[in-house]
C-alpha positions as CSV (number, residue, x, y, z in Angstrom):
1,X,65.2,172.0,-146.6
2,X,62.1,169.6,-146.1
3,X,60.6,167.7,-148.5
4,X,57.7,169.8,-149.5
5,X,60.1,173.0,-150.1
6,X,62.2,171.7,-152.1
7,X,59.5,170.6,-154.2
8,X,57.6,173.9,-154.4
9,X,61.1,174.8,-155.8
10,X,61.7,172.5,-158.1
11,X,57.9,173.5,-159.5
12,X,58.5,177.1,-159.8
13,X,58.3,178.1,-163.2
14,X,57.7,182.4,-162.7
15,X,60.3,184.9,-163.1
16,X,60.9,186.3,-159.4
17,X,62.6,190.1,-158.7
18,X,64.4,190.5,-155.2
19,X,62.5,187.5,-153.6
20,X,65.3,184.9,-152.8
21,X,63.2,181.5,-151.8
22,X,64.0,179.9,-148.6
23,X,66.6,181.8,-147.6
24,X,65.4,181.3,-143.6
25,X,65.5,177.5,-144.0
26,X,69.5,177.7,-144.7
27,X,71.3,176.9,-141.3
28,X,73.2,179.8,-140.2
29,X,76.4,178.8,-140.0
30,X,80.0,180.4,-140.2
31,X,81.6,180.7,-143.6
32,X,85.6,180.0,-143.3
33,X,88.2,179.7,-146.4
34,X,89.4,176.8,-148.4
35,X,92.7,178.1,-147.3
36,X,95.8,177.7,-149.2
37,X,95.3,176.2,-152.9
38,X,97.4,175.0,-155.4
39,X,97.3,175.2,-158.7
40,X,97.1,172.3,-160.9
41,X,98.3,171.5,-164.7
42,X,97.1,168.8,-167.2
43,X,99.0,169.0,-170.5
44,X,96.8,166.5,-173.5
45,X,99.3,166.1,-175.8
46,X,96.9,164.4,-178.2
47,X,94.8,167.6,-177.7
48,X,91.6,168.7,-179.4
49,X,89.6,169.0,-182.2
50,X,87.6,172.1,-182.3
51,X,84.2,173.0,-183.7
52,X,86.0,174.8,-186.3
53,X,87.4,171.3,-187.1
54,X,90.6,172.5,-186.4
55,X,93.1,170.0,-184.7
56,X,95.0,172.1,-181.4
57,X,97.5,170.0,-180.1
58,X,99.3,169.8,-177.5
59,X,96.8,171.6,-175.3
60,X,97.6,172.5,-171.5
61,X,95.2,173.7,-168.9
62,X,94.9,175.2,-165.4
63,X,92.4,174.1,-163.0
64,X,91.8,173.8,-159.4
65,X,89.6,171.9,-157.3
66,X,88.3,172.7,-153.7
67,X,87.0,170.4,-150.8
68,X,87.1,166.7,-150.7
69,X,85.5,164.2,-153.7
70,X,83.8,162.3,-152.2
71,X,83.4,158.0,-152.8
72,X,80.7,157.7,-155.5
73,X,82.5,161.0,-157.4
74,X,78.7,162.6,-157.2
75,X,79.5,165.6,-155.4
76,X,80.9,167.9,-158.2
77,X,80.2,171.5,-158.8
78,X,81.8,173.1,-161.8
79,X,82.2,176.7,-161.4
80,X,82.7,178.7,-165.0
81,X,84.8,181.7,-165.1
82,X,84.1,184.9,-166.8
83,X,86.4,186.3,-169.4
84,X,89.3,187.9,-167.4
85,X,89.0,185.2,-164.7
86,X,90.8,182.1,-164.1
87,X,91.1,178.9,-162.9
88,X,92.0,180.6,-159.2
89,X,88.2,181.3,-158.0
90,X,89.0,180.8,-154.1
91,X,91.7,180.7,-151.8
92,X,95.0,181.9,-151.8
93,X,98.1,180.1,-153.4
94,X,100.3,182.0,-150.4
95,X,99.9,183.4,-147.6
96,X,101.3,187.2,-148.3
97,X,98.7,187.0,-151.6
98,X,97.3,190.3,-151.8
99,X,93.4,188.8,-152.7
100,X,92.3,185.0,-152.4
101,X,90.5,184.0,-155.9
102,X,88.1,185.6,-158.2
103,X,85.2,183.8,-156.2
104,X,86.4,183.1,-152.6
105,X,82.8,185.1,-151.5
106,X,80.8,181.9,-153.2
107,X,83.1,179.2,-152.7
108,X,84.1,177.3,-149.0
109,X,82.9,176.1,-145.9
110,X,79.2,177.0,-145.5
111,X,79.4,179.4,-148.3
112,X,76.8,179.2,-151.2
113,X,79.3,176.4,-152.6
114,X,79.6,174.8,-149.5
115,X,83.5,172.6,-149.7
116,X,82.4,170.7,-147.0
117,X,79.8,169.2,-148.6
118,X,80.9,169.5,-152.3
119,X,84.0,169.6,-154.7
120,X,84.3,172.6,-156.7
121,X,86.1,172.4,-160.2
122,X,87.1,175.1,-162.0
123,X,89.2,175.4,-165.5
124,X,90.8,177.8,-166.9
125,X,89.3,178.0,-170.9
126,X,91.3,177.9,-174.2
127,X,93.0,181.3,-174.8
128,X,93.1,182.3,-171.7
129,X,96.8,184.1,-170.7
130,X,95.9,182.1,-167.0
131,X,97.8,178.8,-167.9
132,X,95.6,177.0,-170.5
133,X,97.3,176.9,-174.6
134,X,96.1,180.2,-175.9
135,X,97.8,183.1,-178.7
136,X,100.8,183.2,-176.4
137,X,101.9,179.6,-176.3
138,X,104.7,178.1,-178.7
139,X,102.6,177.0,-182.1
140,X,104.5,173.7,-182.6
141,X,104.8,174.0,-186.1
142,X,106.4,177.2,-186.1
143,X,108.4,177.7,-182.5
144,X,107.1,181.0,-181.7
145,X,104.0,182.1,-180.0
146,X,100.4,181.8,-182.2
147,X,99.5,185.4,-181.7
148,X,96.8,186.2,-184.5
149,X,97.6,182.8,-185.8
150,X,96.0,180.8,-183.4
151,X,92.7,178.6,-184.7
152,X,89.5,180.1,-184.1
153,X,87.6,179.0,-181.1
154,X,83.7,178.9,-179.5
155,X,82.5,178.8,-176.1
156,X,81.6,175.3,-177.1
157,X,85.4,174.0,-177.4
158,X,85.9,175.5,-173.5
159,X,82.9,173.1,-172.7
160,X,85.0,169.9,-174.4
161,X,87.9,171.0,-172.8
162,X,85.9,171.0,-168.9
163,X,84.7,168.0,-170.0
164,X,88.4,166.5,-170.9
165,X,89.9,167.5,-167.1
166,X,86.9,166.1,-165.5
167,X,87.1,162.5,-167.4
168,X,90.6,162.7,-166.2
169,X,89.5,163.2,-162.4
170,X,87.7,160.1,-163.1
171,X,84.1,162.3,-162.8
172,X,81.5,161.4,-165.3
173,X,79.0,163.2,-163.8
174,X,78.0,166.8,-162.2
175,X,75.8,167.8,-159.3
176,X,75.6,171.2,-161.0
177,X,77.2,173.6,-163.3
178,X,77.6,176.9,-162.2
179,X,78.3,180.1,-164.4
180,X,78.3,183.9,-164.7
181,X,78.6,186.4,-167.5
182,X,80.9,184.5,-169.6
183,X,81.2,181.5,-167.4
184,X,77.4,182.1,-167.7
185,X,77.4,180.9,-171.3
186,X,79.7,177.8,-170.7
187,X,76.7,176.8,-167.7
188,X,74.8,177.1,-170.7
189,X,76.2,175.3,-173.2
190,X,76.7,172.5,-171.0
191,X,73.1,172.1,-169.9
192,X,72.1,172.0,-173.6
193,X,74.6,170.5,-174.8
194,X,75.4,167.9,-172.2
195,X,72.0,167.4,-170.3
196,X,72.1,164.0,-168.6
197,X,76.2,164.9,-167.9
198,X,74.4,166.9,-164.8
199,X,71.6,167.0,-161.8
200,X,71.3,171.1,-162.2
201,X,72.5,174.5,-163.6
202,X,73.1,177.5,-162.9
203,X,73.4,180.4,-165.5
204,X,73.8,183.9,-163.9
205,X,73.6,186.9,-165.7
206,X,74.5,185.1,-169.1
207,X,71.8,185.1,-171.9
208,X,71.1,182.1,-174.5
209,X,72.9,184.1,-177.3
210,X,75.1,187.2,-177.4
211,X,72.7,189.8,-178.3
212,X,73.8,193.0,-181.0
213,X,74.9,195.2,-177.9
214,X,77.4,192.5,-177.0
215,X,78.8,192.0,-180.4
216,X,79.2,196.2,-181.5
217,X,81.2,196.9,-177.7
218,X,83.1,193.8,-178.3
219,X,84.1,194.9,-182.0
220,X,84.8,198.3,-180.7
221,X,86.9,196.9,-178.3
222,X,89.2,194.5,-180.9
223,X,89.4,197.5,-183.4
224,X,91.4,199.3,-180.7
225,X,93.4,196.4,-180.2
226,X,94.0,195.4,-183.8
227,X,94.6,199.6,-184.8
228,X,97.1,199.5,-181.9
229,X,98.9,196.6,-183.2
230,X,98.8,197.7,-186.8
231,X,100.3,201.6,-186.0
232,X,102.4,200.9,-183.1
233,X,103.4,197.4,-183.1
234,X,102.9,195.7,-179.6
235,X,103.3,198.6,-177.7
236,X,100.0,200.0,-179.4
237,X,98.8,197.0,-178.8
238,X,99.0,196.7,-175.3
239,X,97.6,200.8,-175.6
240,X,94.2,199.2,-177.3
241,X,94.2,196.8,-174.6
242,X,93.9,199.4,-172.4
243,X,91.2,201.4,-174.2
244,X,89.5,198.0,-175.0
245,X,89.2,196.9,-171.2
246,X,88.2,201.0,-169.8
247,X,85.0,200.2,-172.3
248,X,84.6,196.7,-170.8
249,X,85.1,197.8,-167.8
250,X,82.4,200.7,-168.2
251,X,79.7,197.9,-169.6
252,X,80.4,196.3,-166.4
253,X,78.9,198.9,-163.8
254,X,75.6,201.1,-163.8
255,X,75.1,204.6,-164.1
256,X,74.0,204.5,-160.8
257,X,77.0,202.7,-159.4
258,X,78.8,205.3,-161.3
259,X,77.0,208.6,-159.7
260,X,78.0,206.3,-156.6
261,X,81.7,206.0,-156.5
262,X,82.4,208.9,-158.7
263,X,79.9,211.4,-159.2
264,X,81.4,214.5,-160.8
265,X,84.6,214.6,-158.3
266,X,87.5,216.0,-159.8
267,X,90.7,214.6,-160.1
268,X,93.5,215.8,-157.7
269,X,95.8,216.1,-160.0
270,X,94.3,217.4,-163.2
271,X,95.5,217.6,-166.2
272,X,93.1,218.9,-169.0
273,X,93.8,216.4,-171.8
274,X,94.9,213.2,-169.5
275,X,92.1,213.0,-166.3
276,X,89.9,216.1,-164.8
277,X,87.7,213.3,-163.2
278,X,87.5,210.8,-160.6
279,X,86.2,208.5,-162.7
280,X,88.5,209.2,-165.4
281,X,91.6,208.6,-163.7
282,X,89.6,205.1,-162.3
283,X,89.4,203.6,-165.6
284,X,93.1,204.5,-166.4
285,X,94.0,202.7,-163.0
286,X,91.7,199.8,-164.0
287,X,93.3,199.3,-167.6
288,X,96.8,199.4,-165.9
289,X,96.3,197.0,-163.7
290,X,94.4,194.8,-166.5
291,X,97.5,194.6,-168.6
292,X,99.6,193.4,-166.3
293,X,98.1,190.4,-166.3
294,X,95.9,190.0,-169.9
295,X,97.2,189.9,-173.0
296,X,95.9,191.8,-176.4
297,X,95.7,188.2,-178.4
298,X,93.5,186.7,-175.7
299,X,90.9,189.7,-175.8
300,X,90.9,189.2,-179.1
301,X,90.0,185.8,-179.4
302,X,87.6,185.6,-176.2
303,X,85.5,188.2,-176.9
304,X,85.2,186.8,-180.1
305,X,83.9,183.4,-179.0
306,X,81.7,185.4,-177.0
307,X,80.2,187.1,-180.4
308,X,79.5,183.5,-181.6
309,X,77.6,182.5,-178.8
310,X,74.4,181.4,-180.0
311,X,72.8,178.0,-178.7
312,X,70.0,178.3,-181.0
313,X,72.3,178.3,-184.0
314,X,74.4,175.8,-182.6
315,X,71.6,173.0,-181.6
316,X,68.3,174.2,-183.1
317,X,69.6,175.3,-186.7
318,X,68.5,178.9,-185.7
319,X,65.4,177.9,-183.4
320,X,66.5,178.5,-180.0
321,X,63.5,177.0,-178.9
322,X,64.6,173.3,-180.6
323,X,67.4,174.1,-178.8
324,X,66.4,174.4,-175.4
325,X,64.0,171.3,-175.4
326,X,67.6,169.5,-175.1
327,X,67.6,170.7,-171.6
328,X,66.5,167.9,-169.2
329,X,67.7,169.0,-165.3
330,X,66.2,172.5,-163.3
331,X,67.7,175.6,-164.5
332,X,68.2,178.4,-162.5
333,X,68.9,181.6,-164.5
334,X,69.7,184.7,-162.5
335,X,69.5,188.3,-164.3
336,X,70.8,192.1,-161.9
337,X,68.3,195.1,-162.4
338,X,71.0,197.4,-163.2
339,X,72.5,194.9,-165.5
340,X,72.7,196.8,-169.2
341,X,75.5,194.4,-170.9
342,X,73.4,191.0,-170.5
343,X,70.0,192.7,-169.4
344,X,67.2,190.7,-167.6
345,X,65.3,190.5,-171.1
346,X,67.9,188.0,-172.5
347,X,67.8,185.5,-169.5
348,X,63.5,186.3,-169.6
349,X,63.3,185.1,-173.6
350,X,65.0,181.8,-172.2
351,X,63.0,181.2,-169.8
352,X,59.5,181.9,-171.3
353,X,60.3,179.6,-174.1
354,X,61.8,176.6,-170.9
355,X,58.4,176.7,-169.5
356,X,57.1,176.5,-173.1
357,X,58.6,173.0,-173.3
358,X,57.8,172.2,-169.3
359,X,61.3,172.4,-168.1
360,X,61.8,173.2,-164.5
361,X,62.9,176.8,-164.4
362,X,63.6,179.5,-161.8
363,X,64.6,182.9,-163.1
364,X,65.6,185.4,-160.1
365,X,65.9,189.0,-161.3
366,X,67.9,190.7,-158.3
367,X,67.3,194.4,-157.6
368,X,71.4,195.8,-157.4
369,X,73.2,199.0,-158.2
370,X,76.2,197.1,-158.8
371,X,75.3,196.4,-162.9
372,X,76.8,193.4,-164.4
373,X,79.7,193.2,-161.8
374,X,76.9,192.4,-159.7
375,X,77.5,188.8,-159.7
376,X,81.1,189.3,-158.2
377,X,80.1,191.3,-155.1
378,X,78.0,191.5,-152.7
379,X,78.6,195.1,-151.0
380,X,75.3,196.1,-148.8
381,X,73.5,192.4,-148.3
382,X,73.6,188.8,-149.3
383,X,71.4,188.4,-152.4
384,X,72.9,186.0,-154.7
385,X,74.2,183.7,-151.9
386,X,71.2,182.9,-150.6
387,X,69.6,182.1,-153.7
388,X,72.5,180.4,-154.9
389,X,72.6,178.0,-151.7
390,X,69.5,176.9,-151.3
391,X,69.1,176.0,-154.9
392,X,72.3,174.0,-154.8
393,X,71.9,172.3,-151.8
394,X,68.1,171.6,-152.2
């Protein structure tokens, strides 16, 4: 990208729907795979003091790093994971793996997050089942798993706690920080709460606070956890698991994506009380395959820290806009049409009140079907990629 583009980008300040800039500058080059990855462990044993002023130790964490760091250690992107992600986003850890990582579309040679240029972190966050000490590990003081009686934690401890593994890889600074949905938040949190840590950030589909909507489906989705646990033990917990993630999961799409797929197809099978739909028997599929790898006590304490995510509260005491004046590097926020859990409105208040205070800020509002899974896939055309390149790599 020449000089006098990358400048009209870094001056943009308007919000921009289905328009990815620059996209014909970008060489056109073959994508390929990071290959075969393996996982990585840390274990702090002098571990963490949390926000709630709480003391968690020992902590363990999951992460895993792509391309090559390079000399000056100035060639880091962290990439956030969402809620039931991990610390896998690309790659596979063999070769008979059935799917590589959560983000292997964004993340290798030539792709959006280009490994042979940069070197992509990723960490799995604090009460995640994925590897990292959450309500499954051994509580010290007792011997037996945490469960419900594992300390309370905020999107701001999974910030410290990135922070932590990078100061151990000897990196004390970022090229950018990259997020989406709840990986979104963390991007967040880390440009306002960290600004000179980083040289850029990138928040996708992820608003500045959790909004009402997000709090009342995440409470509806606990109460059939916690019910399930209190009338059939874990069994009906695993049951409000299920229930928990079909509603997720439903927030996740569009109706349009929905008429898509499913439309009004009957199920082969029917049975009147059990599926007579398509999309019914779908969501039964997609719970099933959710618990066998989540557990109930994660849910439960993610979706919480979700509910307290609010960086206006956090850094502004309750102005968001004193918040966001903490931000000092270009922002890129990106918001999906068809998005309903984390509209484009949230990501829009941020950025109105960002060019307020003069901050460089891009906000791309992409026209998809796909709702908020959007930022996971790519089905009919590149969208995201593009946009996500060239503002990396400007």
């Amino acid at each position: 990208m020449g000089s006098g583009e990358s400048s009209a980008v870094a001056n943009e300040t308007e919000t921009r729907i289905g328009h990815p800039y620059a996209v014909s500058a970008l060489p056109k080059l073959e994508e390929g795979s990071v290959g075969l990855v393996a996982p990585q462990r840390l274990v702090f044993q002098e571990g963490l003091t949390l926000a709630s002023g709480v003391h968690l130790a020992p902590i363990e964490v999951a992460f895993e790093t792509y391309g090559t760091l390079n000399p000056t250690r100035d060639n880091v992107v962290l990439v956030c994971h969402a809620l039931s992600g991990g610390a896998h986003a690309s790659g596979k850890h063999h070769p008979d793996d059935r799917k590589p990582g959560w983000w292997d579309l964004y993340i290798g040679p030539c792709k959006a997050l280009d490994t042979e240029r940069f070197f992509v972190v990723c960490v799995n966050v604090l009460a995640s089942p994925y590897g990292t000490t959450s309500p499954m590990s051994t509580n010290p003081a007792t011997g037996k798993p945490y469960r419900l009686e594992f300390p309370e934690i905020c999107v701001a401890d999974w910030v410290e706690l990135e922070r932590r593994v990078l100061e151990h890889l000897g990196i004390r600074h970022l090229h950018a920080v990259v997020g989406g949905s709840t990986g979104g938040m963390r991007a967040f949190e880390w440009a306002v709460r960290y600004p000179d840590w980083m040289d850029k950030a990138v928040v996708i589909a992820a608003p500045a606070r959790s909004s009402p909507m997000v709090i009342a489906l995440n409470h509806i989705q606990r109460q059939a956890i916690l019910m399930g646990l209190e009338y059939g033990g874990e069994e009906g917990a695993q049951r409000g698991l299920a229930l928990a993630r079909m509603l997720a999961h439903i927030s996740y799409l569009s109706e349009d994506a929905l008429w898509q797929k499913f439309a009004r197809e009957p199920h082969t099978d029917a049975e009147y009380w059990k599926v007579l739909y398509q999309i019914e028997s779908y969501l039964e599929y997609k719970a099933s395959t959710f618990l066998q790898r989540f557990e109930p006590y994660c849910y439960l304490y993610i979706t919480r820290a979700m509910d307290t995510f609010d960086l206006g509260t956090t850094y502004g005491e309750g102005d968001l806009e004193r918040a966001l004046a903490r931000v000092q590097v270009p922002i890129l926020l990106v918001s999906f049409t068809s998005d309903w859990l984390f509209p484009p409105s949230g990501q829009d208040e941020a950025a109105q009140i960002l060019r307020k205070l003069g901050k460089s800020v891009i906000h791309e509002v992409i026209d998809s079907p796909w709702g908020h899974d959007s930022f996971l896939v790519e089905r009919v055309k590149p969208q995201l990629k593009p946009i996500l390149k060239a503002f990396i790599e400007e």
